[in-house]
Every structure is written in C-alpha cells, then in structure tokens.
N, CA, C and O atoms as a printed pandas DataFrame, in Angstrom:
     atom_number atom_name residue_name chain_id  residue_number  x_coord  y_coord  z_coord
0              1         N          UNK        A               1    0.809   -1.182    0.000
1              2        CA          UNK        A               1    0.000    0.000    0.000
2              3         C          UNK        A               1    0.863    1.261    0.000
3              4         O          UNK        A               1    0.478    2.122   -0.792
4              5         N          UNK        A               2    2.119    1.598    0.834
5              6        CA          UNK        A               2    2.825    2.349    0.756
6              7         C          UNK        A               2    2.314    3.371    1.009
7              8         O          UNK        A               2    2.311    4.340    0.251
8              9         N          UNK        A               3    1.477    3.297    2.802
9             10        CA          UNK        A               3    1.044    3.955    3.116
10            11         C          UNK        A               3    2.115    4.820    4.344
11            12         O          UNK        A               3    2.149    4.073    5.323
12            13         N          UNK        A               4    2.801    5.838    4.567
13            14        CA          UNK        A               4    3.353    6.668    5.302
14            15         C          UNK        A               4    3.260    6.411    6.815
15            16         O          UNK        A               4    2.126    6.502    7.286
16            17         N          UNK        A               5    4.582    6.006    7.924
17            18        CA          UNK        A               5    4.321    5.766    9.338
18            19         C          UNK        A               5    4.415    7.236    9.754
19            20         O          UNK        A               5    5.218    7.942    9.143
20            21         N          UNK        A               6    3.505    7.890   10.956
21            22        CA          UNK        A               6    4.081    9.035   11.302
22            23         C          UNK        A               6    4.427    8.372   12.912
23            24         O          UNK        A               6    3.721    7.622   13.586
24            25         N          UNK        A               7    5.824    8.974   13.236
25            26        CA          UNK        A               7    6.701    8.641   13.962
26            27         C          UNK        A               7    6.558    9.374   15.230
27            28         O          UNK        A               7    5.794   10.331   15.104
28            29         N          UNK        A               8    7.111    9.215   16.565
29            30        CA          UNK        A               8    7.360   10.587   17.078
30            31         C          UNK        A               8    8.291   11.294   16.808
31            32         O          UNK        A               8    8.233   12.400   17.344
32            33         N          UNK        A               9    9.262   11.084   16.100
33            34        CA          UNK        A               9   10.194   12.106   15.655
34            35         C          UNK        A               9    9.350   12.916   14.410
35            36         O          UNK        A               9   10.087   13.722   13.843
36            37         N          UNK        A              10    8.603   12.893   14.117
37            38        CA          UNK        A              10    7.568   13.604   12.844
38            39         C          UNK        A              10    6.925   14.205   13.895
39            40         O          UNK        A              10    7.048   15.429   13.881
40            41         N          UNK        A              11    6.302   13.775   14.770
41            42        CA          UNK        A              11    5.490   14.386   15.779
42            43         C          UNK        A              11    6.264   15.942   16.349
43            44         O          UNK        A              11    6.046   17.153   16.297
44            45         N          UNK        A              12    7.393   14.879   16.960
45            46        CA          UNK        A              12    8.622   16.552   17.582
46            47         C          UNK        A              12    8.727   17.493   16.212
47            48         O          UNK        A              12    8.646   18.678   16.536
48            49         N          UNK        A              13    8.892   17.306   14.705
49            50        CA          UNK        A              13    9.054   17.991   14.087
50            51         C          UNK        A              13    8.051   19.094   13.845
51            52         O          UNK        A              13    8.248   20.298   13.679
52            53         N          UNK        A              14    6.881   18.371   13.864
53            54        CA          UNK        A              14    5.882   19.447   13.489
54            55         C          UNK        A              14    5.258   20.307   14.258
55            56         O          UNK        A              14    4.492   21.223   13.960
56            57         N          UNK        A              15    5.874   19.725   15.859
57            58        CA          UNK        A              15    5.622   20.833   16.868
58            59         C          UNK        A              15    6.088   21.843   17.118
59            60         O          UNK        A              15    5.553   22.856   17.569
60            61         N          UNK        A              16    8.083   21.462   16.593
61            62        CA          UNK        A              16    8.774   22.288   16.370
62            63         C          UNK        A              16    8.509   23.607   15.004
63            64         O          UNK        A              16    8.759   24.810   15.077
64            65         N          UNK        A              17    8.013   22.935   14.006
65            66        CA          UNK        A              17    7.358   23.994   13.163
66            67         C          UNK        A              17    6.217   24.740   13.629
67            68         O          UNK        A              17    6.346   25.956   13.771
68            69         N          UNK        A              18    5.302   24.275   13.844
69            70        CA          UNK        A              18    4.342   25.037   14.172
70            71         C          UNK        A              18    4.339   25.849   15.549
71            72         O          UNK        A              18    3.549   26.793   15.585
72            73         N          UNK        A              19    5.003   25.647   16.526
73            74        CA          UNK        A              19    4.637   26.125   17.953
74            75         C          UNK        A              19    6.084   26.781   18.242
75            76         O          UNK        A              19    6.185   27.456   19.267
76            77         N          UNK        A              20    7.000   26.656   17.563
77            78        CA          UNK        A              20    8.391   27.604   17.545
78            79         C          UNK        A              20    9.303   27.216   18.610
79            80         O          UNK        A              20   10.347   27.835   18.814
80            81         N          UNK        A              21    8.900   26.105   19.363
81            82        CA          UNK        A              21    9.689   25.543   20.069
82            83         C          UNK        A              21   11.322   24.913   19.517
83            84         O          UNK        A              21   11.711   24.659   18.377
84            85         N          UNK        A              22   11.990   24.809   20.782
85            86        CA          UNK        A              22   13.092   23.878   19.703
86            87         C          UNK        A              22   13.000   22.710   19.495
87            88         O          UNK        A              22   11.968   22.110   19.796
88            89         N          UNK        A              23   13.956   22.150   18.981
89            90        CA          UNK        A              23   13.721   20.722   18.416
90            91         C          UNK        A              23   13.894   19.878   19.781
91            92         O          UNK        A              23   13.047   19.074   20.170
92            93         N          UNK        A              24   15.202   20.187   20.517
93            94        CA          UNK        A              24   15.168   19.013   21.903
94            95         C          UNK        A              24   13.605   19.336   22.761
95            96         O          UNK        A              24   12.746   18.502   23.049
96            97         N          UNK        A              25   13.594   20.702   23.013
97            98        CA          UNK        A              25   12.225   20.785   23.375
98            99         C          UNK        A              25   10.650   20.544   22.823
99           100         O          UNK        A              25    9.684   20.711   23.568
100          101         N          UNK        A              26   10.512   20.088   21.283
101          102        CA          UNK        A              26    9.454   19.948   20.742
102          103         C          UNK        A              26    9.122   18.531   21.219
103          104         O          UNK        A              26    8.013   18.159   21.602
104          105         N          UNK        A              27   10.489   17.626   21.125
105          106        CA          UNK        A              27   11.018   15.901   21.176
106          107         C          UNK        A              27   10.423   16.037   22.976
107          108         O          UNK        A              27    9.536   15.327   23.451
108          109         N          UNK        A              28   10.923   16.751   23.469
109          110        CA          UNK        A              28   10.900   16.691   24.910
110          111         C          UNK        A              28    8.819   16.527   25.344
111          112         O          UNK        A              28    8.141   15.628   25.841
112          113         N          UNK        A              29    8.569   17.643   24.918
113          114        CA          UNK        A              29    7.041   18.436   24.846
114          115         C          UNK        A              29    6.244   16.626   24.483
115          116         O          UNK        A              29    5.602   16.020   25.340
116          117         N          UNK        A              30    6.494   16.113   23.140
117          118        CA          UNK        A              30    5.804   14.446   22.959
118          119         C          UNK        A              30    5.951   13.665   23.514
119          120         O          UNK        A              30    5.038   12.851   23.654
120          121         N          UNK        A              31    7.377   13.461   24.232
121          122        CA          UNK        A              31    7.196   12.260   24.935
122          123         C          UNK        A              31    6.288   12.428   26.251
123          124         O          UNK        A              31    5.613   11.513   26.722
124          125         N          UNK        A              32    6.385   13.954   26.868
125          126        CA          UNK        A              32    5.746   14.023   27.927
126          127         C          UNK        A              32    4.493   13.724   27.817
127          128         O          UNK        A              32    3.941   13.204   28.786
128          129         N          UNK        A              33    3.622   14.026   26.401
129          130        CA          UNK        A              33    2.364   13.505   26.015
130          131         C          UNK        A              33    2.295   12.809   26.129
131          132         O          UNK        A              33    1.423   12.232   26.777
132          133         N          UNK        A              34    3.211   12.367   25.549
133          134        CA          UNK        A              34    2.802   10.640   25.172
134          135         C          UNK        A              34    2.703    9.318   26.035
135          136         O          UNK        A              34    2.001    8.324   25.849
136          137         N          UNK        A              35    3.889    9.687   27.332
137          138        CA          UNK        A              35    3.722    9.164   28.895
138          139         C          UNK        A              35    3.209    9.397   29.612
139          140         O          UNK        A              35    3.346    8.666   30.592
140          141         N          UNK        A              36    2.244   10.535   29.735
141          142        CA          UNK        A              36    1.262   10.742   30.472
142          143         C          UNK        A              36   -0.458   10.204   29.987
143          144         O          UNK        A              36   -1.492   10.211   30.656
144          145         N          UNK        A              37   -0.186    9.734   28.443
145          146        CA          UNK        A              37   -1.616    9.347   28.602
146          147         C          UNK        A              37   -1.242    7.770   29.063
147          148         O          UNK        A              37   -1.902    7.173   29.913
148          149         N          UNK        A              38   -0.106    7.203   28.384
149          150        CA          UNK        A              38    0.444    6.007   28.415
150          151         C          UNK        A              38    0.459    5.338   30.359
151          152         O          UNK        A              38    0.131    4.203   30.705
152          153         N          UNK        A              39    0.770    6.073   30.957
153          154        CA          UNK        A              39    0.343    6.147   32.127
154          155         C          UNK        A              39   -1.104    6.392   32.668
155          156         O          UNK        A              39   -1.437    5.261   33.022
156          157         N          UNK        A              40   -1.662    6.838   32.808
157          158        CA          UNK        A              40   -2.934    6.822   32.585
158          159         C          UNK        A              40   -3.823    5.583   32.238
159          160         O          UNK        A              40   -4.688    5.135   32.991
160          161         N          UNK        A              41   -3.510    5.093   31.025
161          162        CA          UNK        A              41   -4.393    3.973   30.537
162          163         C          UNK        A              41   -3.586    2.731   31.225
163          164         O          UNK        A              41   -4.221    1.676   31.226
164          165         N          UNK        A              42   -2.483    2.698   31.721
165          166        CA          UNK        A              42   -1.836    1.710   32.668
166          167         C          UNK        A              42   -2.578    1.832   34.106
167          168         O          UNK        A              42   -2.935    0.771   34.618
168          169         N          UNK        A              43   -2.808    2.903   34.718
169          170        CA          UNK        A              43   -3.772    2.861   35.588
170          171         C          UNK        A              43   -5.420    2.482   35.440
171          172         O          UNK        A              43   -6.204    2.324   36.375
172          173         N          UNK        A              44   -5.646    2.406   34.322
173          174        CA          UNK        A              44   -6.955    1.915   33.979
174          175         C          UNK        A              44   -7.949    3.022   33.829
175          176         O          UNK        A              44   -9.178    2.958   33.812
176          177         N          UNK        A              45   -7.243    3.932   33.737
177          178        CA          UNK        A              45   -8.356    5.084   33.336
178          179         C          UNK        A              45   -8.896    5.492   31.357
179          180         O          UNK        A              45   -8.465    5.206   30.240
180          181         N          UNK        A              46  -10.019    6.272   31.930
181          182        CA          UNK        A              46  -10.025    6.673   30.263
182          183         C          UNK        A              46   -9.768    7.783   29.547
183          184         O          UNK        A              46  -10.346    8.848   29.766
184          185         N          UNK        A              47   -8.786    7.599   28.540
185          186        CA          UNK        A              47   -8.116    8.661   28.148
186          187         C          UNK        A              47   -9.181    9.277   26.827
187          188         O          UNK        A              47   -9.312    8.726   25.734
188          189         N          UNK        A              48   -9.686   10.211   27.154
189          190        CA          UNK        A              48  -10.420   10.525   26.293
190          191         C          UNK        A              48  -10.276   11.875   25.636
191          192         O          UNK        A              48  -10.615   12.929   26.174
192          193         N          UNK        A              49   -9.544   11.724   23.969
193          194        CA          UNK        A              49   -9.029   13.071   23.688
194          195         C          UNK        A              49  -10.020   13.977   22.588
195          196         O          UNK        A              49   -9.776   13.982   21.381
196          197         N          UNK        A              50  -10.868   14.540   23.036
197          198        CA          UNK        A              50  -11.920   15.151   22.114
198          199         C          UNK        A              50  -11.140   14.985   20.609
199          200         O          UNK        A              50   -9.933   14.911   20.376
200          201         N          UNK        A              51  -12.570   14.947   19.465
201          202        CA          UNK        A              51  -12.706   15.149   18.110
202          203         C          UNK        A              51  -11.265   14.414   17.784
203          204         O          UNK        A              51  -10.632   14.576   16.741
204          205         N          UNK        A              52  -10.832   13.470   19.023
205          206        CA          UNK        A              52   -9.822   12.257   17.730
206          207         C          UNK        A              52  -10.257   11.316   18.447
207          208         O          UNK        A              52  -11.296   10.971   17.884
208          209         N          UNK        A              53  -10.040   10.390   19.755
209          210        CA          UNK        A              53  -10.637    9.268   20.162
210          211         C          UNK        A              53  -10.777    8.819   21.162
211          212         O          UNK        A              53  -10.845    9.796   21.907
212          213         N          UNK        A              54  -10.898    7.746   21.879
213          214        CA          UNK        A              54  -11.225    7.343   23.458
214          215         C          UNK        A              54  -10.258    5.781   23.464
215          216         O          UNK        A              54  -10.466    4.771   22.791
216          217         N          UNK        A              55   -9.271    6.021   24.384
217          218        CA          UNK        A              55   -8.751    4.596   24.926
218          219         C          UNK        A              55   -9.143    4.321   26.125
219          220         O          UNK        A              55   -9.179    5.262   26.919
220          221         N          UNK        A              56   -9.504    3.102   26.542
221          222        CA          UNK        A              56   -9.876    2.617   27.345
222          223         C          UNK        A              56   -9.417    0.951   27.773
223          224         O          UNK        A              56   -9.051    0.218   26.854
224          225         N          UNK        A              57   -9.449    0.517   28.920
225          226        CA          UNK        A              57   -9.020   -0.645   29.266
226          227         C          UNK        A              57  -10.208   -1.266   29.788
227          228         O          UNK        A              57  -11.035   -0.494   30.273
228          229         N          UNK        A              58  -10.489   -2.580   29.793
229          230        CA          UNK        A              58  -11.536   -3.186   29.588
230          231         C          UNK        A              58  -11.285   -4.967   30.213
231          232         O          UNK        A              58  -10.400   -5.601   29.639
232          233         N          UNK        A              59  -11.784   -5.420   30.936
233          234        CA          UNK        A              59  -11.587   -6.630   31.116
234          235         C          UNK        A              59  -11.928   -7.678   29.918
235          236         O          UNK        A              59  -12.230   -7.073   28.889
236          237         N          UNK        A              60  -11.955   -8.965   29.800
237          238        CA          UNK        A              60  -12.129   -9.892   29.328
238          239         C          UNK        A              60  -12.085  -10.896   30.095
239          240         O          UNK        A              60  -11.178  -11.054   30.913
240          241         N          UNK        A              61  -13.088  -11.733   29.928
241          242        CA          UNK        A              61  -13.638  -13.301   30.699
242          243         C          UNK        A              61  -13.140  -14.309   30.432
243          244         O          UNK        A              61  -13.196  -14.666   29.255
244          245         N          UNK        A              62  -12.510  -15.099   31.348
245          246        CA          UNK        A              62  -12.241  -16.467   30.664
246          247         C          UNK        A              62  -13.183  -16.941   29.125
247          248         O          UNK        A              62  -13.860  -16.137   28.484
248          249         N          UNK        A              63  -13.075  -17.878   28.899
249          250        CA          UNK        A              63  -13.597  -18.090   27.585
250          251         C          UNK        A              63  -12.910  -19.486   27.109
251          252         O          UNK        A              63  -11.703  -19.603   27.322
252          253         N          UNK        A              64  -13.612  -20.559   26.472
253          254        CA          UNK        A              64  -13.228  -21.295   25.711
254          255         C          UNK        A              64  -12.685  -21.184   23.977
255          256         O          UNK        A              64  -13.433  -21.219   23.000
256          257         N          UNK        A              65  -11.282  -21.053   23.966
257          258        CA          UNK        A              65  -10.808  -20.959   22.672
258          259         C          UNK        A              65  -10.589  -22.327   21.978
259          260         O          UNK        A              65  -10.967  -23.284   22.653
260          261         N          UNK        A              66  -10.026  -22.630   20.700
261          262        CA          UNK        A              66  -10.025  -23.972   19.994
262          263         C          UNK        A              66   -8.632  -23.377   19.113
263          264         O          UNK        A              66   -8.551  -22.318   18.491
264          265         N          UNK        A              67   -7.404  -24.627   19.327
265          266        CA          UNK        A              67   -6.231  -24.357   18.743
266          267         C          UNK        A              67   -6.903  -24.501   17.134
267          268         O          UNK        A              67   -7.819  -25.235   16.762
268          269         N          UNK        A              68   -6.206  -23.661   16.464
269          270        CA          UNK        A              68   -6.722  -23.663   15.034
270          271         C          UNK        A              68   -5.765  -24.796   14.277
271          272         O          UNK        A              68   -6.067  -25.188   13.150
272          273         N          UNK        A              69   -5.064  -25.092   14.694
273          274        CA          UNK        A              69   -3.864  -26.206   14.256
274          275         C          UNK        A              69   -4.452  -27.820   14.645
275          276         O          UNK        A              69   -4.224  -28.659   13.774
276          277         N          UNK        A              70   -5.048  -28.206   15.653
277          278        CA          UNK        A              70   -5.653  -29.464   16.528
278          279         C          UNK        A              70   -6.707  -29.637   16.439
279          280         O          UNK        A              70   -7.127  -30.794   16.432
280          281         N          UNK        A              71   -7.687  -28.394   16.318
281          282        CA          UNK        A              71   -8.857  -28.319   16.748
282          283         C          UNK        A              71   -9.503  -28.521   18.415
283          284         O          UNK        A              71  -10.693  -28.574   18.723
284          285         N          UNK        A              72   -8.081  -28.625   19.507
285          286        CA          UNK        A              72   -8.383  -29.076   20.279
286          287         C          UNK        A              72   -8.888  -27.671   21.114
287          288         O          UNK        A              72   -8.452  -26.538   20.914
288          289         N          UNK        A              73  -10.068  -28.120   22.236
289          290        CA          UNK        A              73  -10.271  -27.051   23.151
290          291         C          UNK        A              73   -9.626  -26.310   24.271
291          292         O          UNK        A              73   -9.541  -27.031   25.265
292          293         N          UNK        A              74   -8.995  -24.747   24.499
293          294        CA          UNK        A              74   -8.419  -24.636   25.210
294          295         C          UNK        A              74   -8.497  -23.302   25.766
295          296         O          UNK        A              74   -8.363  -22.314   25.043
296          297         N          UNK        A              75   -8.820  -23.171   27.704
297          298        CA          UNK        A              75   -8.932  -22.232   27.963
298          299         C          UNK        A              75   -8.248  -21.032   27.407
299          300         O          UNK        A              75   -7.266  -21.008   26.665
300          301         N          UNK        A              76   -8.935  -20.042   27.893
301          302        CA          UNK        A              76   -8.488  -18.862   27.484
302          303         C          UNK        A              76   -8.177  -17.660   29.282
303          304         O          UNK        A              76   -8.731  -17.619   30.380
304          305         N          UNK        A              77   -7.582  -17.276   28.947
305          306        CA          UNK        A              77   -7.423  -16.945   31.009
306          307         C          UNK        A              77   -8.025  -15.303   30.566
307          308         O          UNK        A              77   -7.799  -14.760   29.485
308          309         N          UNK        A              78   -8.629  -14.861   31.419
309          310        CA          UNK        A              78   -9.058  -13.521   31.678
310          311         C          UNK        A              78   -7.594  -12.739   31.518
311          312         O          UNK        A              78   -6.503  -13.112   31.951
312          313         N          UNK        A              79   -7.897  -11.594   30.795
313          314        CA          UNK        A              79   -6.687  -10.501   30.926
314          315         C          UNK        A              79   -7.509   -9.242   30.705
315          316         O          UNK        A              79   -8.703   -9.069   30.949
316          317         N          UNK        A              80   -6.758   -8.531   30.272
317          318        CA          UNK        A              80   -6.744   -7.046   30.181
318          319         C          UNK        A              80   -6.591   -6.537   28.852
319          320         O          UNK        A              80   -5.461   -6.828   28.459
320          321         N          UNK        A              81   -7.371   -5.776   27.817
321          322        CA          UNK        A              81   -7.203   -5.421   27.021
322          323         C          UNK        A              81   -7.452   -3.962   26.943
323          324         O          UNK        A              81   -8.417   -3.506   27.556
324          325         N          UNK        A              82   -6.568   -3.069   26.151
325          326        CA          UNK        A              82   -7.190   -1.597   25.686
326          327         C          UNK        A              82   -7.834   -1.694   24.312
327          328         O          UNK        A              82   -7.424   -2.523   23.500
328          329         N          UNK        A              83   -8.925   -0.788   24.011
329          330        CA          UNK        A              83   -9.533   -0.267   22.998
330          331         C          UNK        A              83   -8.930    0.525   22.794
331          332         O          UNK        A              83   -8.071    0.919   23.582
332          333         N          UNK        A              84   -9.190    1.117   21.511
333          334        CA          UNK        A              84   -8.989    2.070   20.851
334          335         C          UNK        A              84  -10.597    2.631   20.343
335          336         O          UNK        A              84  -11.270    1.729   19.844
336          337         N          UNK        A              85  -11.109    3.660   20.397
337          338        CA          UNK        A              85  -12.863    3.990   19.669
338          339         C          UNK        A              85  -12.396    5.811   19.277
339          340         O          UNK        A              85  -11.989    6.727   19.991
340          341         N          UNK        A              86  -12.741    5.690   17.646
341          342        CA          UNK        A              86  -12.096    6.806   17.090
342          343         C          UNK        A              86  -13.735    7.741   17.398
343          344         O          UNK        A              86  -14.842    7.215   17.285
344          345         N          UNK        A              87  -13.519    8.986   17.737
345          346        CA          UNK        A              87  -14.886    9.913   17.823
346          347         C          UNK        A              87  -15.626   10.167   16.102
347          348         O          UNK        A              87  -15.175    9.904   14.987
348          349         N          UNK        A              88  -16.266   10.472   16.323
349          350        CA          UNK        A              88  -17.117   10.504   15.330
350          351         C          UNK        A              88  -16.398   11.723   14.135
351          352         O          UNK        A              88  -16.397   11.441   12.937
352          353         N          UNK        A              89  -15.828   13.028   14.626
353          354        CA          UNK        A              89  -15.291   13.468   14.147
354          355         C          UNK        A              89  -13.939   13.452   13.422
355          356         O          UNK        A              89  -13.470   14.350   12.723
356          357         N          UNK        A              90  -13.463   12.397   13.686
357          358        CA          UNK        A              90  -11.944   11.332   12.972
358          359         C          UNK        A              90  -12.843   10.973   12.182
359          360         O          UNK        A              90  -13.077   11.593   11.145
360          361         N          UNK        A              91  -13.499    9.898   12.555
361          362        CA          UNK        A              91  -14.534    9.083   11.525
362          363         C          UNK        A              91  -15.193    9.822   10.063
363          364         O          UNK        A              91  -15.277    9.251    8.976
364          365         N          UNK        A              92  -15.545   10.976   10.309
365          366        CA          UNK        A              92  -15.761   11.939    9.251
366          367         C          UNK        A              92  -14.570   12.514    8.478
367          368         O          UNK        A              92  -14.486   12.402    7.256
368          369         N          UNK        A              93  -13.637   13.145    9.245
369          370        CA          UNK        A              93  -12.830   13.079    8.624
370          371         C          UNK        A              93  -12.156   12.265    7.641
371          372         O          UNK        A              93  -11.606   12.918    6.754
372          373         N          UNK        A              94  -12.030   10.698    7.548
373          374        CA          UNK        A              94  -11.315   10.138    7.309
374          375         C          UNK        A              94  -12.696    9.822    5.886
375          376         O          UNK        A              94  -12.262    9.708    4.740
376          377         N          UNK        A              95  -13.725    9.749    6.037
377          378        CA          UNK        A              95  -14.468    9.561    5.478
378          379         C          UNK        A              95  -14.534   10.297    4.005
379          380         O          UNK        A              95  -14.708    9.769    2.906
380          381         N          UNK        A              96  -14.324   11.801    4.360
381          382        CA          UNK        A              96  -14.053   13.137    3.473
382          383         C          UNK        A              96  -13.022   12.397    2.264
383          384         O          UNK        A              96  -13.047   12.004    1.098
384          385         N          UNK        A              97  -12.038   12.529    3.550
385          386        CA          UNK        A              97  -10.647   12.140    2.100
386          387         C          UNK        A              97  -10.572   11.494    1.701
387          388         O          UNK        A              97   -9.935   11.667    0.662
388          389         N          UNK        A              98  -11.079    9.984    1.953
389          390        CA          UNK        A              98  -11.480    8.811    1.204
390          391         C          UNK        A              98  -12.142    9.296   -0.566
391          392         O          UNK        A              98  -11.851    8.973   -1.717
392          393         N          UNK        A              99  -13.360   10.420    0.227
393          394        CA          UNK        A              99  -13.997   10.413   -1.007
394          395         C          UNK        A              99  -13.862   11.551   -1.877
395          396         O          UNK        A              99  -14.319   11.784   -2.996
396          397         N          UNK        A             100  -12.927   12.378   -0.886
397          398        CA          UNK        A             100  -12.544   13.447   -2.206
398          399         C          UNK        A             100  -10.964   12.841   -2.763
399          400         O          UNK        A             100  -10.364   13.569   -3.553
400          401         N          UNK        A             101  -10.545   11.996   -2.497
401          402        CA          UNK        A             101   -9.665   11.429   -3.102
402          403         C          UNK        A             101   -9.797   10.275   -4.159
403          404         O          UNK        A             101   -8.956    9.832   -4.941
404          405         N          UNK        A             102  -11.079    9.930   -3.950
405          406        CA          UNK        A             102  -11.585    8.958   -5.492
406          407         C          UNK        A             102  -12.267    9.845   -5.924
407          408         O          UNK        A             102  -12.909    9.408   -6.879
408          409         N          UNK        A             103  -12.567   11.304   -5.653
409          410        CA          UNK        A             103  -13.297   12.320   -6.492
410          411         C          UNK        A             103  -12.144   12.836   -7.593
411          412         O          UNK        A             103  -12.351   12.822   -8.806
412          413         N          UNK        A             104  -11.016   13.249   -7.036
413          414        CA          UNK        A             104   -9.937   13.531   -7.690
414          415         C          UNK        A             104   -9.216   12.539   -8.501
415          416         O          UNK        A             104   -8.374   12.988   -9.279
416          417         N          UNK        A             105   -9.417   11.141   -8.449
417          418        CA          UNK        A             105   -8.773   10.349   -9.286
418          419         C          UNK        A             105   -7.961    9.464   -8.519
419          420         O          UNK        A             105   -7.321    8.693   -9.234
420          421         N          UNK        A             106   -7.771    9.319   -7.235
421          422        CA          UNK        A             106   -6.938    9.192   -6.349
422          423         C          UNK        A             106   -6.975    7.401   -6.198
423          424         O          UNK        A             106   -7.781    6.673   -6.778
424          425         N          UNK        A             107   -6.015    7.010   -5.380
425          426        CA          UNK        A             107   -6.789    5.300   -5.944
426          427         C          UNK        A             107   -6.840    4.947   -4.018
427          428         O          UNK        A             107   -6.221    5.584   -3.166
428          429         N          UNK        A             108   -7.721    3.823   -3.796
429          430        CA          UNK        A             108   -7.462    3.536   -2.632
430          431         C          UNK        A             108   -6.365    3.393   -1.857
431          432         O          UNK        A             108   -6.483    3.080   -0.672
C-alpha cells in the first residue's frame, strides 16, 4: 500500500514547526504527552481526547478458545485489554478524504 508511518520524531518535528519551540524541546514536549496518557491507561483510566478518540481498558472473561492447528479445546485466562474507539469526528474526517480522493482520481 505504501502507506506513510508518522513517527514521534515527525510528531517533535511538526511541533517544532508550528509552535516555535526547539527541536530538543518539541522531542521533549511528545514524549511528555505521550507518557502521560500512556500512564494513565496503565492505571486503567479513560483517556479521552476530544474530536480524535477514546482509549480505554476493559476486562475480558475467561472463555473457551479452539487451537486452530488441533482443533483441540483450550482455555483462554481472563486478561486485560485496551480499545482504541475513534470519535465521530476522525470518523468523518477520514471519510471526506477517502472520497474526495476517489473524487480527484486518487486510488485507494
């Protein structure tokens, strides 16, 4: 697909462009973001960042799984999982450029 990773070093860059910070300080400014929500959702809270999305941690129940290799039956142990749930306004967004980009000729 050769679709583009954005990094946190892309992240520090564009903070550094836009907000005039320096570069050790733009780098500095993301990680602090980025460990404080990261912390956060390790405590089990919900990180909820308007008009982009909601992480959350969530239990899961034991459960009977089946090896796909055996077919044989085999517990599954309760853990811990995070979501990810994009707000409705990502969702539109992403929706837009989808379709003004096959409006323009653009390919999936």
């Amino acid at each position: 697909m050769g679709a583009k990773t954005l990094t946190r070093a892309d992240l520090a860059e564009a903070v550094y462009r836009k907000v005039g910070l320096s570069r050790t300080e733009s780098a500095q400014l993301v990680e602090m973001v980025i460990d404080e929500i990261c912390d956060a959702i390790v405590r089990s809270e919900t990180v909820k960042l308007s008009s982009f999305a909601t992480f959350q941690v969530r239990g899961k129940n034991e459960r009977i799984g089946r090896n796909p290799k055996t077919g044989q039956e085999v517990p599954i142990l309760p853990r811990k999982v995070m979501t990810f749930k994009a707000s409705n306004v990502l969702k539109q967004r992403i929706l837009s450029a989808h379709k003004d980009g096959k409006a323009k000729g653009g390919s999936q």
